[in-house]
N, C-alpha and C positions, 0 to 999 in steps of 0.2 A: 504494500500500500504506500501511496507518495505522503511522504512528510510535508508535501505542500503547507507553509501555516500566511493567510493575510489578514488583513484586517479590513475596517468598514463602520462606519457608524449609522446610528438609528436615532431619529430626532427625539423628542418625547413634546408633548401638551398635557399642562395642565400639570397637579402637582404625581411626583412619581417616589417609590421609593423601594429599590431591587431587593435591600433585606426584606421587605416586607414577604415580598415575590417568594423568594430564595429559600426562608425559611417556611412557608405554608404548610408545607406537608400534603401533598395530592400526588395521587397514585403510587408510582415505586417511589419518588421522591419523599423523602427521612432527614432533609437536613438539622442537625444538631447545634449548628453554628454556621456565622457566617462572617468572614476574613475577607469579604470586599470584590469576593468571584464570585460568580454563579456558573455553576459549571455543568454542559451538558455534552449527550453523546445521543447522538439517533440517526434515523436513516432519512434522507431528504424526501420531501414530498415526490420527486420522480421516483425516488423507488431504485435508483441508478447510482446511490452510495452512502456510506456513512462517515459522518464527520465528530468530530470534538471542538465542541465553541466555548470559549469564556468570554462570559458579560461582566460588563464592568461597567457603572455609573460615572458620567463625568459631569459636572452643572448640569446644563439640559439635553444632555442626549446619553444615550448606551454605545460603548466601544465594543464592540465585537470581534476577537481574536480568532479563526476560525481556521483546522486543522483538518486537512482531508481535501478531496477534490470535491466540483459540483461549482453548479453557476451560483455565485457568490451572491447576487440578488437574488436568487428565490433560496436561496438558504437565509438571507436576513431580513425578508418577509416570512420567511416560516418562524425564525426567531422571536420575531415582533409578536408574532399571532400567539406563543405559547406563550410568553412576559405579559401579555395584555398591553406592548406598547404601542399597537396598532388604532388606539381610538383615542378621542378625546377627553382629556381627564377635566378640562375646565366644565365640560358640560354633565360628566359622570357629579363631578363636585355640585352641581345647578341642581342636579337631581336627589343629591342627599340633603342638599339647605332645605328644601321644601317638605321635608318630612321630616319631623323630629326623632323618630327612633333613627332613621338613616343619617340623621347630621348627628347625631350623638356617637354611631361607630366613624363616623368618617372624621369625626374631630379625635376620635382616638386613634386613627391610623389615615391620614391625609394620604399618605403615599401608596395605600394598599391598592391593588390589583389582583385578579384571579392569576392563578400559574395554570395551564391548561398541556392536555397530552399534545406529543410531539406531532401527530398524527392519527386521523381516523384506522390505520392500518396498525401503530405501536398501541392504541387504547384497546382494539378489537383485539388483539393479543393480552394484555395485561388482563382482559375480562379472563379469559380464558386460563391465565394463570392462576389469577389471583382468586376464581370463585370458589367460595367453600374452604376456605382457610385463610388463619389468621392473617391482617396485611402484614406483619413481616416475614413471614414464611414465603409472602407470593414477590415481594421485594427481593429476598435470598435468592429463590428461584428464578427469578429472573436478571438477576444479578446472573449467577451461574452460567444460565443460558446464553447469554449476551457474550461471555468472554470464552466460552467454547466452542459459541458458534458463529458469534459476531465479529465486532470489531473491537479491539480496546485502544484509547487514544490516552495522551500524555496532556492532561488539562491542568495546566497551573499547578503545577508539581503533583497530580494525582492522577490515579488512574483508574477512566472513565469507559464503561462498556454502551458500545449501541447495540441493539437489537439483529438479530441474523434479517438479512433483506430478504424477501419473500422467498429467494431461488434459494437462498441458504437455510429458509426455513424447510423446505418441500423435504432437504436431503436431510433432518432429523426422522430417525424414524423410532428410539425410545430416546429417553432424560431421565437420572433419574429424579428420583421423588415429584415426576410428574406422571398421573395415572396413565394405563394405555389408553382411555377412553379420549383422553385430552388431545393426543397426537393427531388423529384424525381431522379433530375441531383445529388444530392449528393451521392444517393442510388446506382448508376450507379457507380461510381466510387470506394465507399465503396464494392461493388461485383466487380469490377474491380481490386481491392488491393488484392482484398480474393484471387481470380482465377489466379494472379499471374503475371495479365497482366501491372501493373505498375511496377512491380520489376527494380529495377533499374540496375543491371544487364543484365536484359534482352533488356531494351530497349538500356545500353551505346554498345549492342554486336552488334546490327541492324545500319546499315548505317544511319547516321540521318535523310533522309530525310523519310526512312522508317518506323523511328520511330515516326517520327511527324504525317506520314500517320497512323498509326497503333492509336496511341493518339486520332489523330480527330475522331476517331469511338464514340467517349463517345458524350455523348449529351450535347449540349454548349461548345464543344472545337471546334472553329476553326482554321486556321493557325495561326494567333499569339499569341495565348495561347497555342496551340500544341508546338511552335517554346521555347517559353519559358520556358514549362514543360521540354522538353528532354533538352536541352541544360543548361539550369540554374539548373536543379535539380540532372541533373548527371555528372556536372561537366567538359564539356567537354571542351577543351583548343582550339578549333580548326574549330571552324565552323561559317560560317558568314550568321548570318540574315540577310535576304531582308524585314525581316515585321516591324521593329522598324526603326519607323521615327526621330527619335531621335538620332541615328546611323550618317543617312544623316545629320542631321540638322549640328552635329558636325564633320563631314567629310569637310560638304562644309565649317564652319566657320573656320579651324583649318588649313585645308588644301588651304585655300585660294581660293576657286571655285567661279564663280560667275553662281552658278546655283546647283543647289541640283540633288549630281550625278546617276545616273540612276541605275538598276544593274550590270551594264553588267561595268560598269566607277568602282561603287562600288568594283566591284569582284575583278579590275584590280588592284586598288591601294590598297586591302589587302591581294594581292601574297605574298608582300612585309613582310607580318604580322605573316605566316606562320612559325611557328606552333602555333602561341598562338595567330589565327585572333578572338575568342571568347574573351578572355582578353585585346587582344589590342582595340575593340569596345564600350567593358564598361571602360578601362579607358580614350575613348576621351571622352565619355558623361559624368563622375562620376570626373575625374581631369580636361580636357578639358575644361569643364564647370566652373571650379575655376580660371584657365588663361584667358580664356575670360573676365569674373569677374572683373580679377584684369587691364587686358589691360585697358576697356572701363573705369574702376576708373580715 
């Protein structure tokens, strides 16, 4: 593989803040700390390589370090899309002033954004990993997979595994401590990348719920892992899950409910949230979670 390493920057709007990013904790991502990188490894949207990127915050924009070949702009629009620095934070910010429980997490974390998977093709795997066992066991495991099948890259003195690319996936045919029944669902998917039908373009073009339909055709996707492929993987600013309980839990704590709101309760109080009812949901669960925290202290 070419040691190629360049760089590139990424503007940012509105207020931003990459710890925030960095440290989240969504999907295999576990960060414990955070030294000023943000450090990633995956397969590029074509599907034709894997790289190792370090982000790095500077005043207003992200430096992007990037390790591996692949067209340097659509690897730092894919970047953009998983940071959430692809939208505008001044109008993200308009939309929490307006709501008091929202300007209450956004005055605790100004700079939060969602961190989202690298890809509809690396989410639709992780489902697949990681169902039905604890998230660090499916983290290990794919950790593991990644550097026996994958790629491992040298990011900011660490070393960073991507995902086997679909044709590297087809040629696993056991792993262990992953069931036999899993290998086949992974094969599914890895011809699902090939055929074009994960493209993340293609699925952010489809109305989402049609895209969640279209998703659930793969084998071991069902609504909530559909729900989280198209929306976490393609970035979308704007759509509200009914399948994460976690959602409600922090609706009703935050918003004061005494009852865990229904959908139809749900939907209603994130009109409110519109355009960015996807951002506003992971930060009551991802900052929400830290106010309650500190209340009950």
């Amino acid at each position: 593989m070419s040691t190629a390493t360049r760089t590139i920057s990424l503007p940012l709007v509105g207020p931003y803040d990459l710890r925030e990013v960095a440290l989240m904790g969504f999907g295999h991502r576990d960060e414990a700390a955070f030294d000023g990188v943000m450090r990633l490894a995956f397969c590029t949207d074509a599907l034709d390589a894997q790289v190792g990127v370090e982000v790095r915050q500077h005043d207003d924009g992200l430096a992007l370090t990037v390790h591996g070949e692949g067209d340097l702009s659509a690897i730092a629009a894919q970047v953009a899309r998983v940071v959430s620095a692809d939208h505008d934070g001044e109008a993200w910010a308009a939309v929490c002033a307006a709501d008091p429980v929202l300007a209450r997490v956004h005055a605790a974390a100004p700079g939060f954004r969602p961190s989202n998977f690298y890809s509809p093709y690396e989410a639709a795997v992780w489902a697949v990993l990681s169902a039905r066992r604890a998230r660090r066991q499916g983290i290990a495991l794919r950790q593991r997979l990644s550097q026996q099948h994958g790629a491992v890259f040298e990011v900011a003195g660490r070393s960073e595994a991507a995902l086997p690319l679909p044709e590297q996936l087809l040629g696993v045919d056991a792993f262990p401590g992953l069931p036999a029944d899993r290998i086949p669902r992974l094969h599914a998917i890895a011809r699902a990348a090939l055929d074009g039908r994960l493209d993340v373009r293609r699925l952010a073009a489809m109305a989402p719920a049609d895209a969640m339909h279209d998703v659930q055709q793969l084998p071991g996707i069902g609504p909530f892992y559909s729900a989280l492929i198209v929306i976490r993987s393609c970035g979308l600013t704007d759509v509200l899950s009914t399948q994460e309980d976690h959602t409600r839990a922090a609706v009703q704590a935050l918003y004061g409910l005494d009852h865990a709101p229904d959908d139809a309760e749900l939907a209603r109080i994130a009109e409110g949230w519109r355009p960015f009812r996807t951002w506003a949901a992971v930060s009551l669960r991802a900052v929400g979670s830290r106010i309650l925290a500190q209340s009950a202290a």
